[in-house]
N, C-alpha and C positions, 0 to 999 in steps of 0.2 A: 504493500500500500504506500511506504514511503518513497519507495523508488523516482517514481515519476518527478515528485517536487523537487526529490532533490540533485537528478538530473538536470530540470527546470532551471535550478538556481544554480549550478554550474555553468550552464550554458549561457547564463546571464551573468556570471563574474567575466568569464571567458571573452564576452562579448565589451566587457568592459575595459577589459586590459587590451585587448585589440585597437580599442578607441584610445587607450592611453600610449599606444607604444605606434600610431599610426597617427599621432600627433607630431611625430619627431622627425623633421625632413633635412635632406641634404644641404639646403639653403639655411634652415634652423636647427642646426643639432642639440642645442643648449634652450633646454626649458626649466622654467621657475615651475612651482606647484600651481601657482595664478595662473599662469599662461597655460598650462595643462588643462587647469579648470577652466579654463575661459573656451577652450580647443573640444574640449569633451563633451561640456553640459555637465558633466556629474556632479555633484554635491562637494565641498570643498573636505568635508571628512572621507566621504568615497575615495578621494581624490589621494589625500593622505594614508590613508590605510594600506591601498593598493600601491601607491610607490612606496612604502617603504618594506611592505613585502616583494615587489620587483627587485629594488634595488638588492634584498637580502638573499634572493635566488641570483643575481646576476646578472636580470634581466637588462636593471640599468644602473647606471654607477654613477655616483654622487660627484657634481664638479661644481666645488665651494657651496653657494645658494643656488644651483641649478642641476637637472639632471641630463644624462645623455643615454644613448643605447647601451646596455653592458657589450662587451668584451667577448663574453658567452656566446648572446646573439651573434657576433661576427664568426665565431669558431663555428657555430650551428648553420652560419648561413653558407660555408664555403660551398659543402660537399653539394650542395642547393643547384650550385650552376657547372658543376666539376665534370666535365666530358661533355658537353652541350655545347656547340656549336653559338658563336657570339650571335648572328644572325636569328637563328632560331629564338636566342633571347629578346630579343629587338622587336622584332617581327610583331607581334602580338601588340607592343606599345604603339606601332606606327597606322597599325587596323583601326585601333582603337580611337587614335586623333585623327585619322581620313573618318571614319564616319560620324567622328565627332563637329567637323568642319564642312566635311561636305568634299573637301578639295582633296588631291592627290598627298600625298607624305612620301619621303626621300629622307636618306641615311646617306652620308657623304664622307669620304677620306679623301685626306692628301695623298698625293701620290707625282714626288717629283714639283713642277709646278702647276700640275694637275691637281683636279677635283673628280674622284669618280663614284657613281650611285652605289652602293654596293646592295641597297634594300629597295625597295618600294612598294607601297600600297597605291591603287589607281585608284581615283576616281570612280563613282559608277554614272559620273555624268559625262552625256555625248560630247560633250567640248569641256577637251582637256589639253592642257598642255603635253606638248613629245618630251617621252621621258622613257630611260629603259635601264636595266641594270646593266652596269658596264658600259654608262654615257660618259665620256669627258671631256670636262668642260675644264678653261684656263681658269685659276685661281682667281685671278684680280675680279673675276665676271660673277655678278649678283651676291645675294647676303648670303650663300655657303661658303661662297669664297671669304668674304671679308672676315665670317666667324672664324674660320679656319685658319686666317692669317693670324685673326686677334692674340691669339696664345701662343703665337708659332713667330720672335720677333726677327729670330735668324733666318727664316724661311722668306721671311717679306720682305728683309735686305736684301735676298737672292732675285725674287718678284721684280723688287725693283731696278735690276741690273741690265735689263733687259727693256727696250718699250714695250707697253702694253698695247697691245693690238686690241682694238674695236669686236665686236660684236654686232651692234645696233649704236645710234649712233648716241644713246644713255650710258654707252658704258663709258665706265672710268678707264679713261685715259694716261690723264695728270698725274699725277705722283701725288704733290701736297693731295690731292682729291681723295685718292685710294688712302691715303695716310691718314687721313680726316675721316671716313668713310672706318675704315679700319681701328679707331680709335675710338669712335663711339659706340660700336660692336663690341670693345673692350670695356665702357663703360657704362655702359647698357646690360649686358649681358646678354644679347641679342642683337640682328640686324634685319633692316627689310630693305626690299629693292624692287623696284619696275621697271621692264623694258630695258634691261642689261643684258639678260641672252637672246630674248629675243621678245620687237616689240608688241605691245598688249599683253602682255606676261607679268605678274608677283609672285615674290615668294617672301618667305619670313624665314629666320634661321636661328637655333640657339646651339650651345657647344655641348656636347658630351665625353664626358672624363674618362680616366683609366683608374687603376688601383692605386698608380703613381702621379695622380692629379696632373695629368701631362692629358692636352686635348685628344681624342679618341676619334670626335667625327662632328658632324651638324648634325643636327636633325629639322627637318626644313618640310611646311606647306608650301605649294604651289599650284598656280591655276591662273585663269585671266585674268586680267585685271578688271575686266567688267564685271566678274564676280569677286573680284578681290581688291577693291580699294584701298587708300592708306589708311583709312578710318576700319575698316572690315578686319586692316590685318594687326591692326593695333590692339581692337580688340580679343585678338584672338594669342595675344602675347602671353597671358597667363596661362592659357591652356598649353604654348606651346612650349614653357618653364617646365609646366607640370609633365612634359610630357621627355623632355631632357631630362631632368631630374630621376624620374621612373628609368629608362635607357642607362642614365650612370649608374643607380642603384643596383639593377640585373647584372651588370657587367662588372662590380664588386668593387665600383669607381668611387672617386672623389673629388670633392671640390678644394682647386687650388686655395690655398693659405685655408683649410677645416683645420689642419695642426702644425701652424705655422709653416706650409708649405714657401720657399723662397719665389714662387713664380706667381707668389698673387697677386 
């Protein structure tokens, strides 16, 4: 007879610490008990109870007046993505912001002073911008490019050794331009662009990490600009953090300067 309830209320502690330890993001690793409870809705004794049984399993560990992930959790998350294919990790994030947006999504690496797709989810609308796995595109060209330069400063001295050759006739050219362009993708943490590969064309792009907080790749909507304004793709910034974030998290990444990394 007692079974049922007190399954019930497992499932409901469970479901609690899930909201607690799903508070904790790669952008915010470091939470107060207030900002927990403010993240949660839970009760602020809820709130207390449960981190300090987390923290006493491991789950998270005390830093001065804030908490973080435990330690535990990272040794438990390894085996998680261990012989799985980076891609296959990926892949599911990028499904998930194409039909969240509507538009195509793209996974981008450097390669040389190249940029090539190595992912994509298409669209399922008739007008789409051409995109294929194993497209490459010149670095300096749209916001994959520029993110991928932002973190990369030795790569972009190489970029600029060279003139930049056009695309359409939006694309960055100029040096200061791409410099300026490429600087605010650094302080942004993000960049957008139209009609730089090609025109009536946007895309949006943010960075994604490695284990060694060294950039990994873009991850980038794209589609026309008639459906994709600067207004359309601004809004769509948050989603596209959350959806970089998600992509470093799988890939067992990090965000440069999370522990006092030198390349933040």
């Amino acid at each position: 007879m007692n079974a049922k309830p007190t399954k019930t209320g497992n499932l409901l502690v469970l479901t609690k610490i899930t909201a607690i330890l799903d508070s904790f993001t790669l952008r915010e690793p470091r939470l107060s008990l207030s900002q927990i409870r403010d993240r949660t809705g839970l009760p602020q004794s809820t709130v207390q109870r449960l981190v300090t049984n987390l923290v006493d399993q491991g789950f998270l560990d005390r830093d001065d007046d804030c908490y973080r992930i435990g330690m535990r959790m990272a040794f438990w998350a390894s085996p998680a993505t261990r012989g799985v294919p980076a891609l296959d990790l990926v892949s599911p994030v990028l499904s998930k912001l194409r039909d969240l947006t509507g538009e195509s999504t793209a996974l981008y690496i450097a390669e040389g002073t190249y940029r090539v797709c190595i992912a994509l989810a298409e669209t399922h609308a008739a007008l789409r911008r051409e995109m294929h796995v194993g497209k490459i595109i010149p670095l300096h060209i749209g916001s994959a490019g520029h993110v991928l330069l932002a973190w990369q400063p030795e790569l972009m001295d190489r970029i600029l050794e060279s003139p930049l050759e056009p695309m359409t006739e939006e694309s960055l050219t100029a040096p200061d331009r791409l410099q300026n362009k490429v600087r605010e993708a650094r302080r942004l943490g993000y960049s957008i662009s139209a009609g730089e590969r090609e025109d009536g064309a946007s895309g949006l792009s943010a960075p994604v990490f490695d284990s060694s907080a060294r950039i990994y790749g873009a991850v980038s909507i794209l589609g026309p600009s008639s459906r994709m304004p600067v207004e359309k793709c601004e809004g769509w910034v948050e989603d596209l953090l959350e959806a970089a974030e998600n992509m470093t998290r799988v890939l067992g990444g990090r965000f440069p300067g999370e522990t006092g990394d030198p390349s933040s």
